[in-house]
C-alpha positions, 0 to 999 in steps of 0.5 A: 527501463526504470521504475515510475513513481509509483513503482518506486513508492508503492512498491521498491519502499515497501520491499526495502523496509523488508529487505533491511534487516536481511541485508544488514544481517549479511553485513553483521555475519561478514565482518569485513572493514566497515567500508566493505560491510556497507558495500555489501549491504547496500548491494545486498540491499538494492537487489533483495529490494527489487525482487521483494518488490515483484514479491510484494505487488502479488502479495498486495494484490492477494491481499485486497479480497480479504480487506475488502471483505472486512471493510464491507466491500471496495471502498470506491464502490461502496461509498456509492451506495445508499446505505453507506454514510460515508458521502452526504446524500447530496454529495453522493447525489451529485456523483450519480448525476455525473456518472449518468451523465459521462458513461450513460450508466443509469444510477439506482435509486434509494429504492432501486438499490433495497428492492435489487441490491445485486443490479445496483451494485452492478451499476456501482462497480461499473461506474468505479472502473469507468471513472479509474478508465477517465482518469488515467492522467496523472498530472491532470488528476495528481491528487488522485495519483498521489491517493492510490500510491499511498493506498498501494503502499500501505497494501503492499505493505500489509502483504509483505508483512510474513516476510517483514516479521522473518526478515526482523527476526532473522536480523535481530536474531544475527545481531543479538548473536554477534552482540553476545559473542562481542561482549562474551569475548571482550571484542569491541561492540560490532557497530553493524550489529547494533544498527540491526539489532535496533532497525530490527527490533524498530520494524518488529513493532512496526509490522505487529501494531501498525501494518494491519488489515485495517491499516490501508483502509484510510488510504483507500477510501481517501482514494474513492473520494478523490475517484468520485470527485474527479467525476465533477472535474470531468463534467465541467471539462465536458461542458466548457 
């Protein structure tokens, strides 16, 4: 069976940006003809992509509790609340009307949610997983769609990021061997082992600065908004 889109993008990209520095390694250590070399780096490639792609669907998953926690909750839930500014009162006010209306979830009000924080934020959570529920379509709801493949590939991403920093580290490490040994033999430079070495040290800065857990944060509440306002085109649906 083949991977879906998001599969593909949320899951084997991820895993493959991981995998490159290891599979270019491999290439550097054999130092085979270079037509031989990419064979085995792209074999190598494809098949540690796919297993790091399971490895990176668990490790995101893992992951959501404690970003969650950092941001003050799951973003699709807590835009929906009163204390959070994040929505205008009378967009939010808009979203709890559709809620009510497709799932029969009574919405809390303003002073409902002071007086019993825990029930309203029940009725949010509710109303989060019943909108996911209705709108499972992903060519009537693409923005949607294309909302939570960024927001999974930022997260798998962030989950993976042990295993990107040992990856890079292995492959710079390989490479800055192979590279000392040429120059210390007066070998001609290994061209694999300058890509490593620069695709290494590339994705090194990338985990360290830019995969945080802050990171997925936009994508994530970028698809609570799309959630919400899908809320509208489903009322509209239900009237025509």
């Amino acid at each position: 069976m083949l991977p879906d889109t998001y599969e593909i993008k949320a899951r084997l990209w991820p895993a493959l940006l991981a995998a490159m520095p290891l599979a270019l390694a491999l290439a550097t250590i054999l130092n085979l003809e270079w037509w031989r070399t990419s064979l085995v780096a792209g074999a190598s490639g494809i098949g540690l992509t796919f297993m790091l792609g399971q490895v990176a669907r668990v490790l995101g998953s893992r992951l959501e509790p404690a970003m969650y926690a950092r941001w003050g909750g799951k973003p699709s839930v807590t835009i929906l609340r009163y204390s959070n500014d994040h929505l205008s009162l009378h967009t939010k006010a808009a979203y709890h009307r559709n809620i009510a209306q497709l799932f029969d979830i009574p919405m809390p009000t303003e002073t409902d949610e002071i007086d019993n924080p825990q029930k309203a934020e029940s009725a949010y959570k509710a109303a989060s997983v019943a909108l996911k529920g209705a709108t499972r379509d992903h060519k009537k709801f693409s923005l949607l769609f294309k909302e939570i493949i960024n927001y999974g590939f930022c997260r798998n991403m962030r989950g993976l990021k042990p295993v990107g920093l040992f990856t890079t580290l292995c492959g710079a490490g390989v490479a800055g061997i192979r590279l000392y040994f040429d120059h210390t033999t007066g070998l001609p430079v290994s061209v694999f082992a300058a890509v490593t070495a620069s695709a290494s040290l590339l994705m090194l800065y990338v985990w360290l600065t830019v995969v945080t857990l802050e990171w997925p944060k936009a994508a994530a509440y970028a698809y609570a908004d799309r959630l919400l306002e899908a809320s509208t085109i489903l009322v509209t649906e239900r009237k025509t």
